[in-house]
C-alpha positions as CSV (number, residue, x, y, z in Angstrom):
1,X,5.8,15.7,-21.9
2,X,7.1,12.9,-19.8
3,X,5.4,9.1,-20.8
4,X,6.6,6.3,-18.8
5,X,4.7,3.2,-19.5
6,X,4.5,-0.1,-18.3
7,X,6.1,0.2,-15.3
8,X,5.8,-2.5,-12.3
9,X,4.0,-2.2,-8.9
10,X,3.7,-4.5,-6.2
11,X,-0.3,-5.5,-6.0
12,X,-2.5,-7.8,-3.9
13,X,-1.2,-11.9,-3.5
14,X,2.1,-10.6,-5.4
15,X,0.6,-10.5,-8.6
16,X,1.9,-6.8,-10.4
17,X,0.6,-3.3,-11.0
18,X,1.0,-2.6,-14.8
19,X,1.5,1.2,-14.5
20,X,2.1,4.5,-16.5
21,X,2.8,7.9,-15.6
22,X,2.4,11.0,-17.5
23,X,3.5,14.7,-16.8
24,X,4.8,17.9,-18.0
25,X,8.2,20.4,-17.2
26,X,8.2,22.4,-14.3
27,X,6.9,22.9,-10.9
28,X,5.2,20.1,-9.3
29,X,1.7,18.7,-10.4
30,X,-1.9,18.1,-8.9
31,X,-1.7,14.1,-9.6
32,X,-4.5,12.5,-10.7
33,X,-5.1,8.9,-9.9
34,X,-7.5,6.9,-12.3
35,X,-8.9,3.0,-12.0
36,X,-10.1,1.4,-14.8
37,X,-13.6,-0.2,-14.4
38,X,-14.5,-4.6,-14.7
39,X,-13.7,-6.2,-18.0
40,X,-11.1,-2.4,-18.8
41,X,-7.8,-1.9,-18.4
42,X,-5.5,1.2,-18.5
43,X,-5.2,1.6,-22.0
44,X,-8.3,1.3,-23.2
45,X,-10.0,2.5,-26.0
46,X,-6.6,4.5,-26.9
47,X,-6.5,6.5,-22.9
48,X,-3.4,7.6,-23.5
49,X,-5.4,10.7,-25.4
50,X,-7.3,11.7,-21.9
51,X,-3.8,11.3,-20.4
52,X,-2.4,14.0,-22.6
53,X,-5.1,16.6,-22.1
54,X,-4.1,16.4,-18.5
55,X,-1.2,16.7,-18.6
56,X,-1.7,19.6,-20.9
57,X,-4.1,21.5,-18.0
58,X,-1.6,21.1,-15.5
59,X,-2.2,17.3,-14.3
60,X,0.3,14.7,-13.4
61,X,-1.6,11.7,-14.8
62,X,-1.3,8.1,-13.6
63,X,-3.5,5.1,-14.7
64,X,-2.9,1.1,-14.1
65,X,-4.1,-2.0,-14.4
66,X,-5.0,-4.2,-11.0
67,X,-3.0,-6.9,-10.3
68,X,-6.1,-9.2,-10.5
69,X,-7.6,-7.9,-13.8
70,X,-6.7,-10.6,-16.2
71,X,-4.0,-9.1,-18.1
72,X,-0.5,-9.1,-17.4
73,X,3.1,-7.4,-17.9
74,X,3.8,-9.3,-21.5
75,X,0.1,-8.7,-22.5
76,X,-1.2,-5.5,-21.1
77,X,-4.4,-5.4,-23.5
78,X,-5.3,-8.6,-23.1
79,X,-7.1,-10.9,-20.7
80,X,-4.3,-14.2,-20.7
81,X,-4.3,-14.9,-16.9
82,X,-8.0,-16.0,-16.4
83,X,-6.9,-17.5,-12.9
84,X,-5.7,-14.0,-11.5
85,X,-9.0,-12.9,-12.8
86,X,-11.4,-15.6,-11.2
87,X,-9.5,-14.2,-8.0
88,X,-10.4,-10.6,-8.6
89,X,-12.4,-9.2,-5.6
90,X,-13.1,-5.6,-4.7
91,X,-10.6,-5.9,-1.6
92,X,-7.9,-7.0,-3.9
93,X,-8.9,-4.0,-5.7
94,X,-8.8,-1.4,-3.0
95,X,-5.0,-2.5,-1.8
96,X,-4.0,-2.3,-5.5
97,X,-5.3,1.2,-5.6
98,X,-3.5,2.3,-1.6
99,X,0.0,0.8,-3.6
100,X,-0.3,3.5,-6.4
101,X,-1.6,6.0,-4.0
102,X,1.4,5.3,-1.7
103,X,3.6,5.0,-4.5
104,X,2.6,8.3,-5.8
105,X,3.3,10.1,-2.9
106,X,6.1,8.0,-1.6
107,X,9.6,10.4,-1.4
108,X,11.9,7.8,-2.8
109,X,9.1,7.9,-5.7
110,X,11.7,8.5,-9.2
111,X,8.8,11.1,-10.5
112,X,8.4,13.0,-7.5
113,X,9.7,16.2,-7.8
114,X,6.6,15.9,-10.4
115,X,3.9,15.4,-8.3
116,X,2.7,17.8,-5.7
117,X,1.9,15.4,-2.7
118,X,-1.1,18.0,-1.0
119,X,-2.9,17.4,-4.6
120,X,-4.2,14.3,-4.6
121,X,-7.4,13.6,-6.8
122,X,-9.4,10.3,-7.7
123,X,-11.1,9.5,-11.0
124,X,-12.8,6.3,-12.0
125,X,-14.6,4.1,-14.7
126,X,-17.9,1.6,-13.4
127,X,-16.4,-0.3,-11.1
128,X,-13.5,1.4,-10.4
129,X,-16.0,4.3,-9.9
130,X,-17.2,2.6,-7.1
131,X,-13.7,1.8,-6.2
132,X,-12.1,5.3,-5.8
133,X,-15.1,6.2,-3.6
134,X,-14.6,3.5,-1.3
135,X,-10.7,4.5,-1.4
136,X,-11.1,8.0,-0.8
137,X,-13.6,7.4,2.6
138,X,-10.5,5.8,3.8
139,X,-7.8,7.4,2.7
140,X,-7.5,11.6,4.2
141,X,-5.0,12.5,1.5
142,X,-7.7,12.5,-1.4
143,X,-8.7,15.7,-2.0
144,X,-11.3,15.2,-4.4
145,X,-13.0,12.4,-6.7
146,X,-14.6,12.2,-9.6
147,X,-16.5,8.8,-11.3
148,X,-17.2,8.1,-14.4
149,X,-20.8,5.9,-15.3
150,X,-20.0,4.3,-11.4
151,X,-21.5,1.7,-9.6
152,X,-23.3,2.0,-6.7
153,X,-23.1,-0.8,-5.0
154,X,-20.4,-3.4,-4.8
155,X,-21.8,-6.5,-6.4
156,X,-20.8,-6.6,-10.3
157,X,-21.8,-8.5,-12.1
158,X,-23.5,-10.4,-10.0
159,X,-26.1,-8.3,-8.0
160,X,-28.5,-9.0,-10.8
161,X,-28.5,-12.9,-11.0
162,X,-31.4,-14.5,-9.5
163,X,-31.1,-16.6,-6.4
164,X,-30.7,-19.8,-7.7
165,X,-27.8,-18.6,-9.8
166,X,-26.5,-17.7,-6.8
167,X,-26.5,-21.2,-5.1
168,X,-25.4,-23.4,-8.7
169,X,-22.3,-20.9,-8.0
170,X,-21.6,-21.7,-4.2
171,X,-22.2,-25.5,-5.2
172,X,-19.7,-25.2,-8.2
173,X,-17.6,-22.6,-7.3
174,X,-17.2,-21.0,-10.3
175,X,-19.7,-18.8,-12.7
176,X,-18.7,-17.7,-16.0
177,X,-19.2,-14.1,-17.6
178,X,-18.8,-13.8,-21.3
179,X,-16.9,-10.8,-22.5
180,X,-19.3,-9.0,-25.2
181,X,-16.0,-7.3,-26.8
182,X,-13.4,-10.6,-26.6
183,X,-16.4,-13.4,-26.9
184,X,-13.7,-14.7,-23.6
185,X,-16.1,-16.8,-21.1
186,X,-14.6,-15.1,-18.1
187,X,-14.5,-17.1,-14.5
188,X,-15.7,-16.1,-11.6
189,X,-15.0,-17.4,-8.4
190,X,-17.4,-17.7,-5.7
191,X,-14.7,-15.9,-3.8
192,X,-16.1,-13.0,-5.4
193,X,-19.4,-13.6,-3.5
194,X,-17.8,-14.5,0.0
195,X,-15.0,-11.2,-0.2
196,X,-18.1,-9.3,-0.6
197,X,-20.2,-11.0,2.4
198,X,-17.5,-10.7,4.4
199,X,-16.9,-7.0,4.1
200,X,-20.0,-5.3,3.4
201,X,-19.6,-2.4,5.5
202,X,-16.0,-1.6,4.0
203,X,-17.7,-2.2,0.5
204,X,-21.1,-0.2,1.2
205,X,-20.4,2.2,-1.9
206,X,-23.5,4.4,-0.3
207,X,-22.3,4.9,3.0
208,X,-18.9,5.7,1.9
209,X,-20.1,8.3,-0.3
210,X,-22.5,9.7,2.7
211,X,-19.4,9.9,5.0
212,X,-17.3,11.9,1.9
213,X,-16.7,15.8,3.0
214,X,-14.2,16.3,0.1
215,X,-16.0,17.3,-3.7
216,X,-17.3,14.6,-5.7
217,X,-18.2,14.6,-9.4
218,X,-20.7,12.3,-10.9
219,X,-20.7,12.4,-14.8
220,X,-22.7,9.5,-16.3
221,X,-24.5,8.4,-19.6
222,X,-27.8,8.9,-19.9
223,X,-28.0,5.8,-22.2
224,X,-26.4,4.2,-20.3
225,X,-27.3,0.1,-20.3
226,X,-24.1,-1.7,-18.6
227,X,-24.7,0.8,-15.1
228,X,-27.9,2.4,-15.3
229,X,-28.5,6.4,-14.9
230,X,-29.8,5.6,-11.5
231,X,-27.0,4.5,-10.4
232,X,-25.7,8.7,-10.4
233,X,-28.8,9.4,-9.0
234,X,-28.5,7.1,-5.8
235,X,-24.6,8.7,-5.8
236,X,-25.6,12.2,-6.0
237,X,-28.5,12.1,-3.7
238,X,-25.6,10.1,-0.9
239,X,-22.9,12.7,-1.8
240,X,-22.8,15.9,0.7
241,X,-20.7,17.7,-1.5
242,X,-21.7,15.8,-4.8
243,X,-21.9,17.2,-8.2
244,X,-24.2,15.7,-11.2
245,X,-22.7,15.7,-14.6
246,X,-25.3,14.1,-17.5
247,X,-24.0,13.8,-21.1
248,X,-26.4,11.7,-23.7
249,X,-24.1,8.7,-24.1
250,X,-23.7,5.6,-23.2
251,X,-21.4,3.5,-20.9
252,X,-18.4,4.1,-22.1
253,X,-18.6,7.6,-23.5
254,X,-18.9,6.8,-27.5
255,X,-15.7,5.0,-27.2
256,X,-15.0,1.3,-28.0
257,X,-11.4,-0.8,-28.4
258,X,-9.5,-0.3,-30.2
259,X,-9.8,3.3,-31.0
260,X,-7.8,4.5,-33.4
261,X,-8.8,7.9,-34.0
262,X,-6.8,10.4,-32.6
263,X,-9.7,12.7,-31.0
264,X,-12.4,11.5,-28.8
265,X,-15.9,11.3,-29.4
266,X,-17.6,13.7,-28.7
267,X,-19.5,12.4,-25.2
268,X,-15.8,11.3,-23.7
269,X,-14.6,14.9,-24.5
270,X,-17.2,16.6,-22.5
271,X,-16.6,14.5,-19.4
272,X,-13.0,14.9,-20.0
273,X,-13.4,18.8,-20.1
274,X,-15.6,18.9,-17.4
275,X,-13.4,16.5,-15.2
276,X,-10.4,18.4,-15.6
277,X,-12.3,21.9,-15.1
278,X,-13.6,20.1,-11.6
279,X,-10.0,19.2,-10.8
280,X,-8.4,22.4,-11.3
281,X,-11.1,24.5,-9.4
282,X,-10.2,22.6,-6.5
283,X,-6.6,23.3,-6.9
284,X,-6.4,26.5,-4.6
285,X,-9.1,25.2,-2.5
């Protein structure tokens, strides 16, 4: 198995990609694309093990961490540029995710006898659930997406504050979200607020997924208390071609950071196995 980690993409306002790739000998591989979700990064909770069973069925595997997601190259687990993170947005988030897509299946790409470029598949946590739907109702080389306990709309974490919440952030700018995991009081920009406003029919999670005619897999928690169950619900009931997949779990599967086992729980293998089974029916289709 090839693992090449940590290598560097361009990503929105020059900040970098953190990227890894991983893939087996051979003939070239379906690639599968996957975007961590808000407050995650790539190698969370030890991923590198649901890279590995990939690229074990047959999967070229690449995962990343967006330019504007707090960490950076010298500290890829950790959130030590606050600023790049105030200036996250879901825009920001989308061109990030068209770089690796184009780097992916770019010829001059040093991995791509690996990949087969007609194989192109989507998978995402929370946030970047409800990223890698948007992406694939815009981009025609996705061939099928899956989402992991996604959002349905684009407004974390903020579509639950109250209205005057809202307006003590206009005036000041700047909200604050504290990281249950680091203890971190997180910024947030009222940039966040105006990217959204200012593109609401890009970033209209629902419509996106009406307008999908490619298979979609919805696998959620049924405990879920960071993104509610309903939020699958409202995706599978917008999704043409939309398949429900409950596990009793919560948000993140059973997992937590660090993990240092060397299996995954239980929950997280289950949507593993039934991501990858999902994936590889649509191979020949």
């Amino acid at each position: 198995m090839k693992k090449i980690k940590n290598f560097l993409l361009a990503g929105a306002g020059g900040k970098p990609i953190l990227a890894d790739i991983f893939y087996g000998e051979g003939k070239p591989k379906p690639v599968v694309l996957y975007a961590h979700g808000f407050n995650g990064f790539k190698d969370w909770a030890s991923f590198d093990l649901i890279a590995e069973q990939f690229v074990a069925a047959g999967f070229c595997f690449v995962k990343f961490n967006f330019s504007h997601g707090g960490t950076a190259p010298h500290a890829p687990e950790e959130f030590v540029d606050l600023t790049a993170y105030g200036n996250n947005n879901y825009t920001k988030e989308l061109f990030d995710l068209q770089q690796v897509i184009d780097w992916a299946l770019a010829e001059n790409n040093p991995h791509a006898a690996a990949i087969d470029k007609e194989r192109l598949y989507l998978l995402g946590h929370s946030r970047g659930g409800g990223v890698v739907l948007l992406k694939a109702a815009e981009e025609p080389r996705v061939k099928a997406v899956v989402t992991w306990a996604a959002v349905s709309q684009s407004k974390t974490p903020w579509g639950s504050w109250p209205e005057d919440r809202i307006r003590k952030w206009k005036e000041s700018g700047v909200e604050h979200y504290t990281n249950s995991r680091t203890g971190q009081q997180m910024p947030l920009y009222y940039q966040l607020y105006e990217d959204y406003q200012a593109n609401k029919e890009r970033l209209d999670i629902g419509k996106a997924v009406q307008g999908l005619t490619i298979p979609v897999l919805i696998c959620h928690g049924t405990r879920d208390e960071a993104v509610p169950v309903e939020n699958a619900y409202k995706l599978k009931e917008a999704a043409k071609q939309g398949d429900l997949f409950l596990v009793d779990s919560d948000h993140v599967f059973g997992r937590k950071h660090p993990w240092t086992s060397d299996e995954l729980p239980a929950p997280m293998q289950q949507v593993v196995e039934k991501t990858i089974q999902f994936f590889r029916e649509k191979i020949n289709t």
